[in-house]
N, CA, C and O atoms as a DFTB+ gen file, in Angstrom:
336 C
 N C O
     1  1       1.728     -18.741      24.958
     2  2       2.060     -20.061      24.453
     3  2       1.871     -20.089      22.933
     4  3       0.974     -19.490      22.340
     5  1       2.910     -20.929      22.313
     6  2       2.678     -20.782      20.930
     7  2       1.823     -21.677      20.362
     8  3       2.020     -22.859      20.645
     9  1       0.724     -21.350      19.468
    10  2      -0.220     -22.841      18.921
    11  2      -0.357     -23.032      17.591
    12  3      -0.595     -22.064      16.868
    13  1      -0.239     -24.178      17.126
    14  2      -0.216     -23.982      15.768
    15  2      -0.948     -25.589      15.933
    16  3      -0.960     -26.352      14.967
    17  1      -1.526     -25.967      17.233
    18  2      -2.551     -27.033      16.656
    19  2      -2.008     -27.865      17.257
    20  3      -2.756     -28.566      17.940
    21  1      -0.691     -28.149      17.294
    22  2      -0.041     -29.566      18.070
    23  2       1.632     -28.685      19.080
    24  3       1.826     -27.490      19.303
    25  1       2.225     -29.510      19.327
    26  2       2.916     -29.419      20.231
    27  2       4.546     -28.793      19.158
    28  3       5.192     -29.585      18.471
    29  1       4.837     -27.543      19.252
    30  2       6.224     -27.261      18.584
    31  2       7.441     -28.081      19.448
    32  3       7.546     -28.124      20.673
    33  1       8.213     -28.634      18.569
    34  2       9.819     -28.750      19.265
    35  2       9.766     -27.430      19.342
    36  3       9.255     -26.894      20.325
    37  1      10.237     -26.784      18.416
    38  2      11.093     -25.436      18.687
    39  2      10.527     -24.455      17.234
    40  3      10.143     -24.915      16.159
    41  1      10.641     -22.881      17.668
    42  2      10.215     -22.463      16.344
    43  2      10.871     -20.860      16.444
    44  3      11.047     -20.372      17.560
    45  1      11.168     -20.191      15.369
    46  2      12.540     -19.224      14.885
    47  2      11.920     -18.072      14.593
    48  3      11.019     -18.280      13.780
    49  1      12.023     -16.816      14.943
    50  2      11.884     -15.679      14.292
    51  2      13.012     -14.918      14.171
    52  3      13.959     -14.676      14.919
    53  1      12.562     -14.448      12.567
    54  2      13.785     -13.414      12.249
    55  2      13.607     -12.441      11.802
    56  3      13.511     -12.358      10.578
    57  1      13.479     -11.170      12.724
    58  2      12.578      -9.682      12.747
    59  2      13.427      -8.857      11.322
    60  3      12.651      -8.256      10.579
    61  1      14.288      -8.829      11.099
    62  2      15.149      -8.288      10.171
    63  2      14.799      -9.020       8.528
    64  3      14.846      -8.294       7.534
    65  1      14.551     -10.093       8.444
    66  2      13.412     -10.787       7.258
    67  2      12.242     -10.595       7.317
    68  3      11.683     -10.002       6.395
    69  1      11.579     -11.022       8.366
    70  2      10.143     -10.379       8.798
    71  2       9.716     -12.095       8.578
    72  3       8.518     -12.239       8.334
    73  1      10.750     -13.741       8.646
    74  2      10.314     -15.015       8.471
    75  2      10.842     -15.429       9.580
    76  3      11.684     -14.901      10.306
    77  1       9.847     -17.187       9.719
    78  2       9.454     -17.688      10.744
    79  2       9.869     -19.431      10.474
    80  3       9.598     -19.913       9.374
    81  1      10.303     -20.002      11.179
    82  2       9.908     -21.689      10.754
    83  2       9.825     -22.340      12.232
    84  3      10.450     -22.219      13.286
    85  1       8.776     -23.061      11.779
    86  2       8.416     -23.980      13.189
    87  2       9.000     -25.475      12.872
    88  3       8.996     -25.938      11.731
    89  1       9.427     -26.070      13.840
    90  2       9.660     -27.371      13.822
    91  2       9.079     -28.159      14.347
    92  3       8.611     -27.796      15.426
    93  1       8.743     -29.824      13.851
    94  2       7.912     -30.403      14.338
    95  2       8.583     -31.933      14.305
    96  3       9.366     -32.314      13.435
    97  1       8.115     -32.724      15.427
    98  2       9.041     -33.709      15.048
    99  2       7.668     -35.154      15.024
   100  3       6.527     -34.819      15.342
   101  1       7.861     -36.227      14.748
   102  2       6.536     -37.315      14.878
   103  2       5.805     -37.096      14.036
   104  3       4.628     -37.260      14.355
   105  1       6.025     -36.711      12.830
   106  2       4.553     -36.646      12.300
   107  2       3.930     -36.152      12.562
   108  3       2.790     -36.589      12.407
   109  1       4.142     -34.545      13.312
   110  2       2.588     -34.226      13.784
   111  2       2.690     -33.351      12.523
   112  3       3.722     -33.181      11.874
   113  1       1.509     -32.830      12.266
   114  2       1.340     -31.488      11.124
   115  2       0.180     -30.223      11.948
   116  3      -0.813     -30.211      12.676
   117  1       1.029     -29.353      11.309
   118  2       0.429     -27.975      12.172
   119  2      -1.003     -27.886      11.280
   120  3      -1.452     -28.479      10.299
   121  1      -1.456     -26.826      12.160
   122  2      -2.593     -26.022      11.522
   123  2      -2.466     -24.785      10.977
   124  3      -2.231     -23.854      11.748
   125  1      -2.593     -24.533       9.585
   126  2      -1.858     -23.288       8.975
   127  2      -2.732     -22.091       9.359
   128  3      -2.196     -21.049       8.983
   129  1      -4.092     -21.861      10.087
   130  2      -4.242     -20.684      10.430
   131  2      -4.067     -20.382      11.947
   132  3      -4.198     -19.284      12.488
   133  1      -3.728     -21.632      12.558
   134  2      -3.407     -21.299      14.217
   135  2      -1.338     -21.069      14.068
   136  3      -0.642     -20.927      15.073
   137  1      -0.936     -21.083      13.063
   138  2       0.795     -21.436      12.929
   139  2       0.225     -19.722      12.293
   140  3      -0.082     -19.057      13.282
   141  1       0.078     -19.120      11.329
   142  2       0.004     -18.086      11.040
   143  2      -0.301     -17.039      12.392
   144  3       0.476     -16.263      12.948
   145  1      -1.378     -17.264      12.611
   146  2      -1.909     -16.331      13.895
   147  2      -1.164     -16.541      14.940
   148  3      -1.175     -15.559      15.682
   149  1      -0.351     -17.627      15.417
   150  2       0.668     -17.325      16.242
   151  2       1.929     -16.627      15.908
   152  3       2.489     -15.806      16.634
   153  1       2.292     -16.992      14.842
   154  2       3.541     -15.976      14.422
   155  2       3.449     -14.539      14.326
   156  3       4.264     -13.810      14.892
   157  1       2.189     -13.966      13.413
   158  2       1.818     -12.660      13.688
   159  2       1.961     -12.174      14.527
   160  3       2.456     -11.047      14.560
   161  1       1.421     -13.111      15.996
   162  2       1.135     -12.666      17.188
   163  2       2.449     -12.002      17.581
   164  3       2.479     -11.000      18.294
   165  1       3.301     -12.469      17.196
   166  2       5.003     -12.386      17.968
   167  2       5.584     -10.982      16.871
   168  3       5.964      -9.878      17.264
   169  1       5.505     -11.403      15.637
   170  2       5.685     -10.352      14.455
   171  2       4.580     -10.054      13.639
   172  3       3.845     -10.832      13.031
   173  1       4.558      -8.831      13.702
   174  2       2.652      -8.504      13.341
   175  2       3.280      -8.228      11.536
   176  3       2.395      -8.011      10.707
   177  1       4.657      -8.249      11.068
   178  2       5.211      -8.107      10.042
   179  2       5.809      -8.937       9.345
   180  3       6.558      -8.628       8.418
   181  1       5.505     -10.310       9.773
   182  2       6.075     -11.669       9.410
   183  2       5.226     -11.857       7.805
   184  3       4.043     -11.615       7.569
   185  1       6.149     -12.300       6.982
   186  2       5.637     -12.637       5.398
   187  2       5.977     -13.565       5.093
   188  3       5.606     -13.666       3.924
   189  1       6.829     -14.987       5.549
   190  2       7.081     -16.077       5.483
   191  2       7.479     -17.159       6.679
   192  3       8.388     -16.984       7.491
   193  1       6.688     -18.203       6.618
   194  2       6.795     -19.264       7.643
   195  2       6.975     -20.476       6.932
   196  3       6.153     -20.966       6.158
   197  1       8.249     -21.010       7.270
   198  2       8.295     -22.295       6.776
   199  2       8.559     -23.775       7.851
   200  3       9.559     -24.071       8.504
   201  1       7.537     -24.341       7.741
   202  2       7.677     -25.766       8.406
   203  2       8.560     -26.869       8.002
   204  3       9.059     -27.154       6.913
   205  1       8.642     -27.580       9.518
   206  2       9.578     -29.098       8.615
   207  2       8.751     -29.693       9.882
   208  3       8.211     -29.145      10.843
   209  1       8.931     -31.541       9.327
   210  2       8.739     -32.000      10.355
   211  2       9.820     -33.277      10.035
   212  3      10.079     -33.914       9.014
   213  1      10.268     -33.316      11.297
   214  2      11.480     -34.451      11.331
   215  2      12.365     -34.123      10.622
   216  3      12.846     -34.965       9.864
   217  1      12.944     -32.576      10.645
   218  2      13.482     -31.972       9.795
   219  2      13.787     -31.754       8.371
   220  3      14.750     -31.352       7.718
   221  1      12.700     -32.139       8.165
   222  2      12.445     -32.296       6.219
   223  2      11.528     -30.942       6.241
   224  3      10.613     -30.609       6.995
   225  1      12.142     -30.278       5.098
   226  2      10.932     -29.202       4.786
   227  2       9.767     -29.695       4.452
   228  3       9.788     -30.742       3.804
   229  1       8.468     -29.097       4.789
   230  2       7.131     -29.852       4.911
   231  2       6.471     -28.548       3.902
   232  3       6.357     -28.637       2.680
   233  1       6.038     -27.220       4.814
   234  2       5.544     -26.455       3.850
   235  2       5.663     -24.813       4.119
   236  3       5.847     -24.545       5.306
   237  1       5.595     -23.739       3.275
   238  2       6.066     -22.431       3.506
   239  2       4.974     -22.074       3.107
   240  3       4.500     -22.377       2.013
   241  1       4.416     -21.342       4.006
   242  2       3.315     -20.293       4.302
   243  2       4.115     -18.999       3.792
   244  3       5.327     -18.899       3.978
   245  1       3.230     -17.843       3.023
   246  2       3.294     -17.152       1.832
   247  2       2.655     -16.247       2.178
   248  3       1.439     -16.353       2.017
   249  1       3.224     -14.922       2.827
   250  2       2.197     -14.024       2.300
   251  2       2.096     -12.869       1.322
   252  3       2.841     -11.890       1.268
   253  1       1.052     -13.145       0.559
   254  2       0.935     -12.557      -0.855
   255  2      -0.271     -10.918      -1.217
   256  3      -1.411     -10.546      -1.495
   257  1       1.333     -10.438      -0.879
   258  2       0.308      -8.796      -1.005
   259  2      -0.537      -8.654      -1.986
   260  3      -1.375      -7.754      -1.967
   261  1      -0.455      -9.351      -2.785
   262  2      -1.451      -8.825      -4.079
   263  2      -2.673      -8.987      -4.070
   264  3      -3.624      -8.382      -4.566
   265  1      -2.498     -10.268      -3.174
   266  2      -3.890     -10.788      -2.821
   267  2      -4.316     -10.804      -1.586
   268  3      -5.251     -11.473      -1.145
   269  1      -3.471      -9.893      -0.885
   270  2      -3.928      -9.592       0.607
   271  2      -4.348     -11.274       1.694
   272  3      -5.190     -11.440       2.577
   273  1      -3.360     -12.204       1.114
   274  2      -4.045     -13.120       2.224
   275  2      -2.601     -13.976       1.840
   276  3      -1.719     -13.738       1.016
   277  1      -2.803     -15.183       2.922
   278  2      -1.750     -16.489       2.732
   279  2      -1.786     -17.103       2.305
   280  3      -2.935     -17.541       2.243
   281  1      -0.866     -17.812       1.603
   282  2      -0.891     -19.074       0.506
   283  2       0.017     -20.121       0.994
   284  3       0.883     -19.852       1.825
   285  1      -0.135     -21.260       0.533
   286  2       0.919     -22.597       1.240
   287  2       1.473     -23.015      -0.164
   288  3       0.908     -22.892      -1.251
   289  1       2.592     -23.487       0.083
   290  2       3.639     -23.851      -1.359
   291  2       3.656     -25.153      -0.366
   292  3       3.552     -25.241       0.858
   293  1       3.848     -26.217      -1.497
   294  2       4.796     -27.594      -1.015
   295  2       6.019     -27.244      -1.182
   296  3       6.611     -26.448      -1.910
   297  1       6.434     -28.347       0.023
   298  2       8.262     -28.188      -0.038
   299  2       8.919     -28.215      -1.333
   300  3       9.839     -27.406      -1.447
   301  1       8.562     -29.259      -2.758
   302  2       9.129     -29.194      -3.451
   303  2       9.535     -27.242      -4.263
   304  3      10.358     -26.883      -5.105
   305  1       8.562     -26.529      -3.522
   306  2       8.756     -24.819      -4.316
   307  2       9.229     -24.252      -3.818
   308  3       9.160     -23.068      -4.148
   309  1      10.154     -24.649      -2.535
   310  2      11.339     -23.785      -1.616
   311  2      12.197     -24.798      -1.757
   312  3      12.067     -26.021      -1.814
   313  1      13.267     -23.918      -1.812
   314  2      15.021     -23.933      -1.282
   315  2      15.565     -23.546      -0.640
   316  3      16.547     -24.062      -1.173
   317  1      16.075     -22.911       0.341
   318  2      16.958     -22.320       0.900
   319  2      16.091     -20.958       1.111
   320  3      16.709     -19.941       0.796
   321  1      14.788     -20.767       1.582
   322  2      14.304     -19.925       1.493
   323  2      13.815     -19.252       0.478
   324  3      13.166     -18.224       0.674
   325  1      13.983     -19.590      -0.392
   326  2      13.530     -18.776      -1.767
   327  2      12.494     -19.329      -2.808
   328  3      13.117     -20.181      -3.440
   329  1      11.696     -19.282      -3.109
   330  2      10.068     -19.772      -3.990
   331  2      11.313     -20.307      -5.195
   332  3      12.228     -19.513      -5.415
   333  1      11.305     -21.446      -5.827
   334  2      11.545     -21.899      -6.896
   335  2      10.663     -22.176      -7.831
   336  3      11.031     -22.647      -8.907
């Protein structure tokens, strides 16, 4: 089962990017280390997860080799997938 803290509509992997986005609808907001540790779980090579809820981009989980750990951007620093 997938957990990221509350209840997913629906959520995407794409093994050939190695990214992820969960959807959420109501206002709920995930938990960024149970939404991380589930995606891993599925792709142990996943480097980006991006959330929406009520289909608005909400936030993109980051992972940043340099610093060996995850970082969260607000929606306003993605586009179309890409860090602005």
């Amino acid at each position: 089962m997938f957990n990221c803290g509350v209840v997913a509509d629906f959520i995407s992997v794409d093994f050939n990017s190695n990214t992820g986005a969960l959807h959420l609808s109501g206002g709920r907001i995930p938990d960024m280390g149970k939404t991380i540790a589930s995606f891993t779980a599925i792709n142990k090579d996943i480097k980006a997860i991006d959330t929406f809820i009520d289909g608005n981009p909400d936030t993109r989980y980051l992972y940043v080799a340099s610093v060996e750990d995850w970082q969260a951007f607000p929606p306003f620093k993605f586009v179309f997938g890409e860090i602005k």
